[in-house]
C-alpha positions as CSV (number, residue, x, y, z in Angstrom):
1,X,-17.9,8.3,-15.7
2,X,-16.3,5.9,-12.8
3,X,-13.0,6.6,-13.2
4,X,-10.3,3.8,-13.5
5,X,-8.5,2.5,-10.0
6,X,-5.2,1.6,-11.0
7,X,-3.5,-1.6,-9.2
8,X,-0.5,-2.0,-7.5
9,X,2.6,-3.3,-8.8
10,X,3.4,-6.9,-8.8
11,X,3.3,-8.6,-5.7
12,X,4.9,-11.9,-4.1
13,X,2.9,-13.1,-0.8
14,X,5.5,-13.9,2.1
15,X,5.6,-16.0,5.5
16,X,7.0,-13.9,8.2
17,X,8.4,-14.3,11.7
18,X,5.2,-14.7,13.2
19,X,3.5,-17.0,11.1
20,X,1.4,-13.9,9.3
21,X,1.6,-12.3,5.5
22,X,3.3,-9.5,4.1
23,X,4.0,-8.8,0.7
24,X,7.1,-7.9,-1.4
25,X,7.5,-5.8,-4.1
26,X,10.5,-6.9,-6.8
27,X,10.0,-3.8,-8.7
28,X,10.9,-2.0,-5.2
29,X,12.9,-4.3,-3.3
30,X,10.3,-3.3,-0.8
31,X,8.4,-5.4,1.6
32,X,4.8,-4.1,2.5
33,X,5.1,-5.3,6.6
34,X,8.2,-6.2,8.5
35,X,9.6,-10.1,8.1
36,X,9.8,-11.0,11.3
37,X,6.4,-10.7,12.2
38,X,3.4,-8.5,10.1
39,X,1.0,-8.4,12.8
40,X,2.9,-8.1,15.2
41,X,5.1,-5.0,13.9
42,X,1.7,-3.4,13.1
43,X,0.2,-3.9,16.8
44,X,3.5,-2.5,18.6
45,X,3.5,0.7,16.3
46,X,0.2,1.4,15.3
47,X,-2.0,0.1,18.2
48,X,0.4,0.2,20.7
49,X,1.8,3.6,20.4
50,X,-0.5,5.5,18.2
51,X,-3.6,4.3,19.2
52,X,-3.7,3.4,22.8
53,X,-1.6,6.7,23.3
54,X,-4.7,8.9,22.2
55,X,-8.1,6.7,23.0
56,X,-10.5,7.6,25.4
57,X,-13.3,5.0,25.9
58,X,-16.6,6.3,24.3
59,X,-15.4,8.8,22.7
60,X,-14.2,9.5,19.3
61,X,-10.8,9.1,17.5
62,X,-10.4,10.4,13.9
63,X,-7.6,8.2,12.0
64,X,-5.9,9.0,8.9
65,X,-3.7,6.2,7.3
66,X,-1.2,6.9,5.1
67,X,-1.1,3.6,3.0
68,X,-4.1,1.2,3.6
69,X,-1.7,-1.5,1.5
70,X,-2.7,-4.8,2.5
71,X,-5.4,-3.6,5.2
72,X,-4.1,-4.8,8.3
73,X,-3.5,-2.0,10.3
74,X,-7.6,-0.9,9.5
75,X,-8.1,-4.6,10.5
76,X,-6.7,-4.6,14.2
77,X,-7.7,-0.8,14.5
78,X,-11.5,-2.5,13.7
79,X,-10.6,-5.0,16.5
80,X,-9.6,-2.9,19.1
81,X,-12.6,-0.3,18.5
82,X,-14.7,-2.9,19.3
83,X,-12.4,-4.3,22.6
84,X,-11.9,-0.6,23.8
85,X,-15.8,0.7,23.5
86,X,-14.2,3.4,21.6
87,X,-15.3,5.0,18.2
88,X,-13.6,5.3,15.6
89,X,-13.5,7.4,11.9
90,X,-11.0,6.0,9.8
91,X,-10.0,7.5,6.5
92,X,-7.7,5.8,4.8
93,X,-5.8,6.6,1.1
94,X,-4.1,4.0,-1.3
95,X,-3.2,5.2,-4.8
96,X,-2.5,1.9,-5.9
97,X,-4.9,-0.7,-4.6
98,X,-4.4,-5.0,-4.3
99,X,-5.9,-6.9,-6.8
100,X,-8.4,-9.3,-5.1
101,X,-6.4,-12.6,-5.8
102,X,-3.7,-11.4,-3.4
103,X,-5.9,-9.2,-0.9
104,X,-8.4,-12.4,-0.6
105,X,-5.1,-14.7,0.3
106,X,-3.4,-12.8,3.5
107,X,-4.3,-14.8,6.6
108,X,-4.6,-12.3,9.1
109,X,-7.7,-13.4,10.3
110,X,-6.3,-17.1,10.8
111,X,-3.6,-16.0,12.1
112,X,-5.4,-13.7,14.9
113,X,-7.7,-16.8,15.5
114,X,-10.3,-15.1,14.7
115,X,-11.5,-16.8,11.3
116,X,-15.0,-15.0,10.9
117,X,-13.3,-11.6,10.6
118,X,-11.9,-12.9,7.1
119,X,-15.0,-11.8,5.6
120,X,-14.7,-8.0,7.7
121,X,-11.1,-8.1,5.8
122,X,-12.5,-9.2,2.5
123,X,-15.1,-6.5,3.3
124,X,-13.1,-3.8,3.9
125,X,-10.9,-4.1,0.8
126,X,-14.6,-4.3,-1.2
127,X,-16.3,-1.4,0.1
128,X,-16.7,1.2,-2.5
129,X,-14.1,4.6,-2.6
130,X,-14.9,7.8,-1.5
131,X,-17.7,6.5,0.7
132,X,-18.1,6.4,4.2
133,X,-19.4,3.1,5.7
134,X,-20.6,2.1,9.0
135,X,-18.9,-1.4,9.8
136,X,-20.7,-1.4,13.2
137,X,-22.0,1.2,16.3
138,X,-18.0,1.4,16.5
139,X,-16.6,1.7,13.5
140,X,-17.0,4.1,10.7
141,X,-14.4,3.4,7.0
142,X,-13.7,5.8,4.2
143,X,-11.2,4.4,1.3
144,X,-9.4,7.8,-0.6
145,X,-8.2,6.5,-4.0
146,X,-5.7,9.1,-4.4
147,X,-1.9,9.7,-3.9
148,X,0.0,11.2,-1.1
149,X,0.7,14.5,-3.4
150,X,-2.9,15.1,-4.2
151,X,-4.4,14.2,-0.7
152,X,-5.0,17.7,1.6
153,X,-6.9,16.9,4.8
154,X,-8.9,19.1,6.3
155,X,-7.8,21.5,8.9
156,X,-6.8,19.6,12.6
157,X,-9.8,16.8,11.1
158,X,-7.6,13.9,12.6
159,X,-6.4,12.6,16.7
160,X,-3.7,10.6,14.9
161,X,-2.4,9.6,12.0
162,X,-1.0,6.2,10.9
163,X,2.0,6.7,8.6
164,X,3.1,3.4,6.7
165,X,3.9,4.7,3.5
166,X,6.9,2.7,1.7
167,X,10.0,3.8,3.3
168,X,12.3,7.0,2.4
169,X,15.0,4.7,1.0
170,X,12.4,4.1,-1.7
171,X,9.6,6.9,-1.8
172,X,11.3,9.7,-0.2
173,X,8.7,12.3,-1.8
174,X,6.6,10.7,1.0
175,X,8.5,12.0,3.7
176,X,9.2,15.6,3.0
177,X,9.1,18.3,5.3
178,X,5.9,19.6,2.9
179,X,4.5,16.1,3.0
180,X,4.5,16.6,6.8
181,X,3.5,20.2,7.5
182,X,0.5,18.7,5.7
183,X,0.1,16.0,8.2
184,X,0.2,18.7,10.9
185,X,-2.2,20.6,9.5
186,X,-4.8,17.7,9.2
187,X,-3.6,16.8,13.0
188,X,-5.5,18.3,16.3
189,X,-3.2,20.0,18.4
190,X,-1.4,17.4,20.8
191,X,-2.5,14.9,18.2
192,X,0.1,11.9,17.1
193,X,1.8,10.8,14.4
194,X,3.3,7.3,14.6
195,X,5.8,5.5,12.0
196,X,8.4,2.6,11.7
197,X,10.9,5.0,10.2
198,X,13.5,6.7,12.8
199,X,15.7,8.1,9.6
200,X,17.8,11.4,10.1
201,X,16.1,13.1,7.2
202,X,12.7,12.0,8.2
203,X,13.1,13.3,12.1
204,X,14.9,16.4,10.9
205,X,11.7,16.9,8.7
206,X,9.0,16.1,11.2
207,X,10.6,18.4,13.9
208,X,10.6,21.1,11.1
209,X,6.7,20.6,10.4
210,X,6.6,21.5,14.0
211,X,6.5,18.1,15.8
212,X,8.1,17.2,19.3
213,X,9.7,13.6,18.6
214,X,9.4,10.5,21.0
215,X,11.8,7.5,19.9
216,X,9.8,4.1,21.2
217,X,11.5,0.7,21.2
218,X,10.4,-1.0,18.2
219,X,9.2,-4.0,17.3
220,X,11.5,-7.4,17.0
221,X,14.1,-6.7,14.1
222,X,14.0,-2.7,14.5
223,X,15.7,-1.0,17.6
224,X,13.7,2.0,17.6
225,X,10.1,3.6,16.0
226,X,8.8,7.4,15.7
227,X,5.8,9.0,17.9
228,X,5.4,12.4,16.7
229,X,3.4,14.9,18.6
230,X,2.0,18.2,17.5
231,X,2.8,20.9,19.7
C-alpha cells in the first residue's frame, strides 16, 4: 500500500527583489526564500559557498538537502553540474511537499533565461520518492519523503550538505545540537555544511556537533551566512 504524501501548508506565491518566486507561509509567518532576491540568495549560499567550495571537476559530490521546498536550490545545483563537468548525487528530504498548482507556477526557469529547463523543474518535483533517477551523465536525484526527525543518513555518505530548513525562530527542533551531530555523522571528514542562519544558538550548536565555523558575507538583505566544516 503507497502510503499518503502529505502537502504543505498553505502557500501565497511572492515577487522578490530580483524579479524571481518565493513563497510565504501565513500559518508561519515564514517565507520559503529571501525577498530580496530567491535566486539570487540561493546561488550566493548554496552554490557559491557550499558548492564551489567542495567540487572538483569529474569527480563526484554527494549532496544532502535539508528542505527540497520549492526546488530551486536542486535546480541551479542541476545547472552547475552540467557547467562544472562535475557529477553529482543529490538526496534531498521534504516532509511536506508543494502541491502542483504552486510548484508548476515559480518562474525560475524564466527568470534564469533558460525557459526549456521549466520542464527539468516540473520534472524534478514529479519524479517518484524514494527513487534514484538519472537526469543526465551528470546528474543523479533521490526525493526522501520523510521529516528531519526520522531522517539518519548513512555514515560520512555526503561532501556537503545544504541546510535550508525554515528558520530557528520558527522550527528550532531543526537546529539542535542532536539535529546536527547527525549531520556530522552523514558528512565526510572536511565535508561542509552551509546555511543562511548565523543565530547564537545555532553556531553554539554546530561547534558542539564538532564543526569549525566560517561566517561568509551574505547575500543582499543579510550581513552574514554559516559555512560549517567538519573537522
Amino acid at each position: 500500500m503507497t502510503e499518503e504524501i502529505k502537502p504543505g501548508p498553505p502557500v501565497e506565491l511572492k515577487i522578490t527583489g530580483d524579479g524571481s518566486h518565493t513563497l510565504f507561509v501565513p500559518g508561519l509567518k515564514e517565507h520559503y526564500h529571501s525577498v530580496f532576491g530567491a535566486i539570487a540568495e540561493s546561488r550566493h549560499i548554496f552554490l557559491e559557498a557550499g558548492f564551489k567550495y567542495v567540487y572538483r571537476p569529474f569527480e563526484t559530490i554527494k549532496i544532502l538537502e535539508i528542505g527540497f521546498g520549492t526546488g530551486l536550490n536542486s535546480l541551479l545545483t542541476y545547472i552547475e553540474s552540467d557547467v562544472s563537468g562535475c557529477k553529482v548525487e543529490y538526496t534531498t528530504i521534504e516532509l511536506n511537499p508543494l502541491n502542483e498548482d504552486i510548484y508548476s507556477r515559480l518562474n525560475y526557469a524564466e527568470m534564469l533565461n533558460i525557459p526549456e529547463l521549466h520542464e527539468v523543474f516540473l520534472r524534478l518535483h514529479n519524479l517518484p520518492w524514494h527513487s534514484w533517477t538519472h537526469l543526465t551523465e551528470n546528474f543523479s536525484f533521490f526525493k526522501i519523503n520523510t521529516s528531519l526527525e526520522s531522517y539518519h543518513p548513512a555514515k560520512e555518505a555526503f561532501n556537503l550538505i545544504y541546510f535550508d530548513a525554515f528558520g530557528p525562530d520558527v522550527q528550532p527542533e531543526m537546529w539542535t545540537m542532536e539535529v546536527f551531530n547527525k549531520m556530522a555523522f552523514g558528512l565526510k571528514k572536511q565535508g561542509v555544511l552551509v546555511t543562511y542562519s548565523t543565530k547564537g544558538t545555532v553556531k553554539r550548536n554546530l561547534a558542539g556537533a564538532g564543526f569549525f565555523l566560517e561566517k561568509l558575507p551574505g547575500p543582499r538583505g543579510k550581513r552574514e551566512i554559516l559555512r560549517a566544516i567538519k573537522m
